[in-house]
N, C-alpha and C positions, 0 to 999 in steps of 0.2 A: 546353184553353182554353174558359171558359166563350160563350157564347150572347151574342153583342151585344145592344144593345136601343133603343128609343127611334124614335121615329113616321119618323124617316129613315134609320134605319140603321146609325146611328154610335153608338159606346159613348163612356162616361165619361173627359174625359181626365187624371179623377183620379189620383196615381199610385197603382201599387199594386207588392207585392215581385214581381221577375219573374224566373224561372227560364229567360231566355229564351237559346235556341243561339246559336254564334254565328255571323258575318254567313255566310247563303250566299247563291248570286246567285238572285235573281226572277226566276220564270219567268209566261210567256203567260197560265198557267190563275191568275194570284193574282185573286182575287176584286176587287170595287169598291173604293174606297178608300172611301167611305161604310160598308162593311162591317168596318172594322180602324181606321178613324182616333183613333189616340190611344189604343188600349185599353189595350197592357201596356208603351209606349214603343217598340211593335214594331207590325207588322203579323203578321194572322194568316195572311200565308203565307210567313213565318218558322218556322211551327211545321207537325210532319206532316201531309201531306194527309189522313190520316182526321180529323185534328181541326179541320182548317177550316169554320168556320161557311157555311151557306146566302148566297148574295151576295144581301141586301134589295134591292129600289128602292124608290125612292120618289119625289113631287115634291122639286125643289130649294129651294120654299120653306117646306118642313117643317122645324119646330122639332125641334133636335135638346140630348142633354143636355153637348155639348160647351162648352153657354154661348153662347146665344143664337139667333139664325135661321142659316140657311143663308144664305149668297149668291144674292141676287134677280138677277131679268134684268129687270128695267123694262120688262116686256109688261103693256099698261093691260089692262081688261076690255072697252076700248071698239075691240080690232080694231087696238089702237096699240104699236109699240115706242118706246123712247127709249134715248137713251147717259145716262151718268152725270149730264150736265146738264138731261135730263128737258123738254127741246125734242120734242114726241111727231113719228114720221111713222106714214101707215099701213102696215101689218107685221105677220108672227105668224110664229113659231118651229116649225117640223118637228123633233123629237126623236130622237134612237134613239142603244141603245146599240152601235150597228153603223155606227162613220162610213166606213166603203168603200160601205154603202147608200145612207148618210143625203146621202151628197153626192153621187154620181150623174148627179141634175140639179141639183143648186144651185146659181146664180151666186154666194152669198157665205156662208163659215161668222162664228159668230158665238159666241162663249165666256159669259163672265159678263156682258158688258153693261156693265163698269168703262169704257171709252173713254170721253171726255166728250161726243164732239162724232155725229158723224153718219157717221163709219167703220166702224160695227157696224150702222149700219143700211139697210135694201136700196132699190135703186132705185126708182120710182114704178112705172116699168110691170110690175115680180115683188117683189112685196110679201114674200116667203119667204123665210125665212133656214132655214140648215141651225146647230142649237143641239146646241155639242160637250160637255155635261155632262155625260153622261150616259157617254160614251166616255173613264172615267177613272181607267183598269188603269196599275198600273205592269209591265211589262210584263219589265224584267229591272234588275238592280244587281249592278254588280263594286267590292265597299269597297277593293279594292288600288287600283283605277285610277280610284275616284271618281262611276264613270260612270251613270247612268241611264236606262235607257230606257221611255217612257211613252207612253200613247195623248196627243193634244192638247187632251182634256177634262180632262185632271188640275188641279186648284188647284193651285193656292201653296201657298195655307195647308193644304193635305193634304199637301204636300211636306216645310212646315217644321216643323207638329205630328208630323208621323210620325218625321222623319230626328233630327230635336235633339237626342233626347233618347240617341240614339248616335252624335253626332259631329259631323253632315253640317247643311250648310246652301246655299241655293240661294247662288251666287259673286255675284249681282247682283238686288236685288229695288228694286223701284219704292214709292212709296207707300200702297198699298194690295197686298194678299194676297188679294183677294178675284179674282184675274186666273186664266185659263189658261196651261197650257203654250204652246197654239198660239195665245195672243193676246201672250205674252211675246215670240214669234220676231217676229211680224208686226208689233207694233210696235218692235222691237229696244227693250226698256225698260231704260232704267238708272236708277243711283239714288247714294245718297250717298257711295259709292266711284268716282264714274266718273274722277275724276281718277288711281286706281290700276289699276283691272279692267278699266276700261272697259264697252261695253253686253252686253248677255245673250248676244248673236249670238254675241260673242269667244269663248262656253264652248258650242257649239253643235257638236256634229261631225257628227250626223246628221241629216238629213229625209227623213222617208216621207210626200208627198203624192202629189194627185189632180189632174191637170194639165187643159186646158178641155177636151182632146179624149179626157178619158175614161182617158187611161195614167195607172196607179198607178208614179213612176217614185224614184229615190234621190237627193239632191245633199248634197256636201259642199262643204267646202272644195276637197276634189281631184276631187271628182265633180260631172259636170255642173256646175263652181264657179258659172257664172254666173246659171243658175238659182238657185242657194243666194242668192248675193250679191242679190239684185233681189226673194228672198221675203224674207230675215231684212230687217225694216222695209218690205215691201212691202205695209201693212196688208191683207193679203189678195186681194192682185189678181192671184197668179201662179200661184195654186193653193189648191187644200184641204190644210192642212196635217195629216195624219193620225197622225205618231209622230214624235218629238222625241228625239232624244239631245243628253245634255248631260251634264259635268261637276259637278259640286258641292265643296263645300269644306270640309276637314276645320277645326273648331272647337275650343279647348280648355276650352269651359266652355261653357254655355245660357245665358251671362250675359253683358249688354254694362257694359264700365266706360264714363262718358261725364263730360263735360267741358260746362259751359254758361257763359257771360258776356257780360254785356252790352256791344253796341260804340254806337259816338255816333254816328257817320256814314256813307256807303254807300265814301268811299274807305278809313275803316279799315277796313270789315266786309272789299273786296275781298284787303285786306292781312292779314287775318287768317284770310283761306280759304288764302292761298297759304302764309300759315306753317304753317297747320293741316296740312298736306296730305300734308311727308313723314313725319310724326309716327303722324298720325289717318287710320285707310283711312275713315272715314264721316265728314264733316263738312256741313254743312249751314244757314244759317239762317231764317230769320222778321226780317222788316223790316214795319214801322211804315210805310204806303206813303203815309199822308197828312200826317207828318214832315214840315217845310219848312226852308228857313236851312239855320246851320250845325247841324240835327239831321236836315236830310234822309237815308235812308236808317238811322236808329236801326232797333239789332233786338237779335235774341239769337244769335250763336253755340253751335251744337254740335257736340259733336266724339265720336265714339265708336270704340272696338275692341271686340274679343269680349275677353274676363277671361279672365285665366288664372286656373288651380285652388286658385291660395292665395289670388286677388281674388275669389273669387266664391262665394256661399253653397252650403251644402250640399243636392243635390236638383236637381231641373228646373222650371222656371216651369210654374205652372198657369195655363190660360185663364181669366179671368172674366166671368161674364156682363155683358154690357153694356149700357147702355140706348139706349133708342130714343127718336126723334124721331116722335112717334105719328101727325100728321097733317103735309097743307102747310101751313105759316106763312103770314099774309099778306104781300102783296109791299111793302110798308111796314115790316116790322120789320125790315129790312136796310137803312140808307138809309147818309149821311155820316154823320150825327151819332152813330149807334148803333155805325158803326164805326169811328171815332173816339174812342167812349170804352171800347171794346173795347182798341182798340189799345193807348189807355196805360193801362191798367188790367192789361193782360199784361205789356205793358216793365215798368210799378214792381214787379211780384209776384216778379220775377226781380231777386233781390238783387245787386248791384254786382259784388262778388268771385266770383272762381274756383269753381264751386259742381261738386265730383266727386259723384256716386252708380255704384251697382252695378241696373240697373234689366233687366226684362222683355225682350226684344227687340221684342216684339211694343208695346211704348210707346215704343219708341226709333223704330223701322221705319216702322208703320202706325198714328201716333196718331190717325189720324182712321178706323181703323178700328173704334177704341171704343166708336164712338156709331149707332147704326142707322140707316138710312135719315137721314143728316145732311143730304141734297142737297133734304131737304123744306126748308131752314131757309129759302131762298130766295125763298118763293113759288110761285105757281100759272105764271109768265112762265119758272121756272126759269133756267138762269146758264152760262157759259161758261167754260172756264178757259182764259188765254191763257197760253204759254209760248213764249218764243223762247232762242235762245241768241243774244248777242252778241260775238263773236269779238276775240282777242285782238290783233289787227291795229287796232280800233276804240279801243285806250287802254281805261283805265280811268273814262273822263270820259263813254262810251259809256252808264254804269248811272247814272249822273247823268243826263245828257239825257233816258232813259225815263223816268226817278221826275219829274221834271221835265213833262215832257209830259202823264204821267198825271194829277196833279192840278191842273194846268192845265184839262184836259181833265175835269176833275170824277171820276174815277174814283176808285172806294175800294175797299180789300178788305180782310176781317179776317186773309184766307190769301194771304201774297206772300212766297213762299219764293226765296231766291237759293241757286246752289250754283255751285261751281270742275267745268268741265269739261275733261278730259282728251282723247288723239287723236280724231281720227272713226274711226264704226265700220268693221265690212266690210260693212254693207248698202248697197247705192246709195241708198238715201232716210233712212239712219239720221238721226236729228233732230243730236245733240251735235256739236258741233268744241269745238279749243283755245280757252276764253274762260270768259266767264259766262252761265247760266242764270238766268232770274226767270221765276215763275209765278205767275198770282194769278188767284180766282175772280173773276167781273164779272156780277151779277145783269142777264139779261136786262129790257132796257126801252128805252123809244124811242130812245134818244143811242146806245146800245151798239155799231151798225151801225159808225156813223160812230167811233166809238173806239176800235174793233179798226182802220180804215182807218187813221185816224191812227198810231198803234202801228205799222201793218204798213210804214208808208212810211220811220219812224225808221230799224227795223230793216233796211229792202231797203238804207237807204242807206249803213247802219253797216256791210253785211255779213253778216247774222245771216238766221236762218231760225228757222221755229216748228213746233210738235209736231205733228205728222197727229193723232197719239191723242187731244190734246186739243181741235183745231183744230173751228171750226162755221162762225166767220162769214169766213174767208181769201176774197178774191175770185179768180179765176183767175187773172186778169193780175197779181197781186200773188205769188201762187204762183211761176210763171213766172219773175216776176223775181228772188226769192230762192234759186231752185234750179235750179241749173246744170248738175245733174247729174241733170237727169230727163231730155233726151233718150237719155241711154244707157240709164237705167231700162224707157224707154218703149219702144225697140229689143228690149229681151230681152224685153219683157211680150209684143209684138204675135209677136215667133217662137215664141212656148209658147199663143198665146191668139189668131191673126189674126183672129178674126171679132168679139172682143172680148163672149166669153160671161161671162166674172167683172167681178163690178162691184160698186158700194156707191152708197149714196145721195152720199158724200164723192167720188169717183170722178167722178158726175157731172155733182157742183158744180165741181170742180176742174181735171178733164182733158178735160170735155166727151165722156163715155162717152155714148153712148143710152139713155134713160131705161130 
């Protein structure tokens, strides 16, 4: 096997003809995933140990030739971290490719930096995060039984560039790729299957963490369950997560066939997710959130499965380079008006009829993973993303009432996705229940405060709860009141952690940790 190349590590994920063995199980010594990602639709510790390449490092914001940057951690130059919504606190990142060290002393680890809100970022009084990228071996794989096992700095998207192109695909991905293994558990993340699969947790059989007083200990489902239960969705407060097993899913093509149409209003759209649903394992839409009347709630339906082998072209999807968002926008080029004419500029571009394609996964998946650094688009104030589920106990008049509230309340967003969710997890803080989820960006600005409050009081009173991962501005008493199932959470955290050494910035918004 030829010599990787490229300033970070990673080689071409051009294809090329591969005389590659076949599957045997991954062991401890496979090299970095930056060192194999994408080269022959294999990893190079698939092939004999004399011929495995040297493990490169490099920075994670080195330009690599797989098509475009690497996944950034929103660490400013000014001494500052931020989550996805680019809200800065003060902070700075400890590295290593050894997280049994790296976490030690850390009160909180910390992945790619994708969370939106202030969960990834540390308390005021230890400014330190323990940063798991670097720790991102896949560490073993058995193709009979699906299983993986990996450090919790591994990507996504080194998971689903590497495995696709022989079969495998992670059973539950979220919106963006650019996530850790160990930030998938902690925030139990699901995605446009959750009405079938349910959250990431459900394919999770193993953890190897680092608990506060120092024991590197196991939990499953059957071991230590409650520890398991209290970390999967416990954004990080019950331990260092240090090696992840999980399941993945066998695929009969690298191709998703999908389904798009336009619906009128938020009760057909509700009525067209539940028809979708025993049909289509991914469905998902985009709603028009500043729509009024009888077009409140207009959007687009989509609906996707994987292709099968006579649906789906010959080959594997190639990444393409992407572009980028080069600087902040000003906080004026996001207003009503601009997304207003965003919005129905997207509904007409989406023609009436039933429109099938055989398209990328990775445009189906993570379309807004195409565009770099997008969260510039917002401004220098940066933006929030709200999501709550509102629950099927609340009718269907429940997603009415929000859309109703929200532009009442002046809100606009060009991104307000609804999706059909399925049981709740096994994590005690997992986000989903039976019902509907809506999410939507809300550029930070003076009213914002007060319009997350409003929002949060609809949903305490419908029954719904909203997303840790995305969550910034949740007040504590409002927390409290939509989650019922945090004294038990908080029981098992105080018996793994009584002096209360793991924390986050979001921890001490929420729970009243010490700074």
């Amino acid at each position: 096997m030829s010599r990787t190349s490229g300033s970070c590590g990673r080689a071409s994920t051009r294809r090329r003809r591969s005389t590659a063995p076949p599957w045997t199980s991954w062991t401890r010594s496979a090299p970095s995933t930056r060192a194999w990602l994408g080269t022959w639709g294999r990893h190079a510790c698939c092939a004999p140990a004399a011929s495995r390449p040297p493990v490169p490092r490099a920075s994670t914001s080195a330009a690599c030739r797989c098509g475009g940057a690497s996944p950034t951690l929103n660490a400013g130059s000014d001494g500052t971290l931020s989550g996805w919504g680019r809200v800065p606190v003060a902070g700075r990142e400890v590295r290593s490719e050894d997280l049994e060290a790296l976490t030690r002393d850390a009160v909180l680890c910390r992945g790619l930096g994708r969370s939106y809100g202030d969960s990834s970022l540390p308390p005021p009084g230890h400014p330190v995060v323990a940063a798991t990228p670097l720790a991102d071996r896949i560490l073993a794989f058995d193709a009979a039984t699906r299983t993986l096992r990996a450090e919790a700095g591994l990507s996504l998207r080194a998971i689903n560039r590497s495995f696709l192109p022989r079969g495998f695909y992670s059973p539950v991905t979220p919106g963006t790729q650019m996530i850790t293994l160990g930030g998938m558990v902690a925030a139990d993340v699901h995605g446009k299957n959750h009405h079938r699969d349910g959250c990431f947790g459900a394919h999770v059989t193993r953890l190897r963490m680092r608990v506060a007083d120092g024991r590197i200990v196991e939990c499953s489902p059957d071991r230590e369950s409650e520890l398991f239960r209290a970390t999967v969705g416990g954004m990080g407060l019950t331990g260092h997560i240090l090696e992840v097993e999980c399941r993945l899913v066998r695929v009969p093509s690298p191709w998703l066939l999908t389904e798009t149409e336009r619906i009128h209003d938020i009760d057909r759209f509700i009525e067209g997710l539940k028809e979708a649903g025993p049909r289509w394992p991914h469905t998902m839409g985009w709603i028009d959130c500043l729509s009024r009347g009888a077009l409140m709630g207009r959007g687009i339906l989509m609906k996707g499965r994987w292709a099968e082998p006579h649906e789906a072209p010959r080959g594997v999807p190639v990444p393409r380079r992407r572009p980028s968002v080069p600087f902040v926008l000003p906080g004026w080029v996001v207003n009503r008006w601009s997304v207003r004419a965003f919005n129905a500029v997207y509904y007409r571009r989406h023609v009436p009829r039933v429109r099938r394609a055989v398209v990328h996964p990775e445009s189906f998946f993570y379309p807004l993973d195409a565009i770099g650094h997008w969260n510039r688009m917002y401004g220098p104030r940066g933006f929030t993303q709200y999501q709550c589920v509102l629950p099927e106990s609340a009718g269907r008049g429940a997603a009415r009432r929000f859309l109703e509230l929200l532009t009442h309340r002046g809100g606009a967003s060009m991104l307000c996705v609804i999706k059909d969710c399925g049981p709740e997890g096994i994590g005690l803080l997992s986000f989903p229940k039976p019902g509907i989820s809506i999410a939507l960006d809300i550029p930070i600005h003076d009213e914002t405060q007060s319009l997350v409050d409003a929002l949060n009081e609809l949903v305490i009173a419908e029954g719904g709860r909203v997303y840790l991962a995305k969550d910034q501005l949740t007040r504590a008493a409002h927390f409290r009141a939509m989650e019922p199932r945090l004294a038990a959470w908080t029981g098992i955290r105080r018996k793994w952690d009584p002096e209360g050494r793991l924390r986050s910035a979001q921890s001490v918004r929420l729970l009243g940790d010490h700074p």
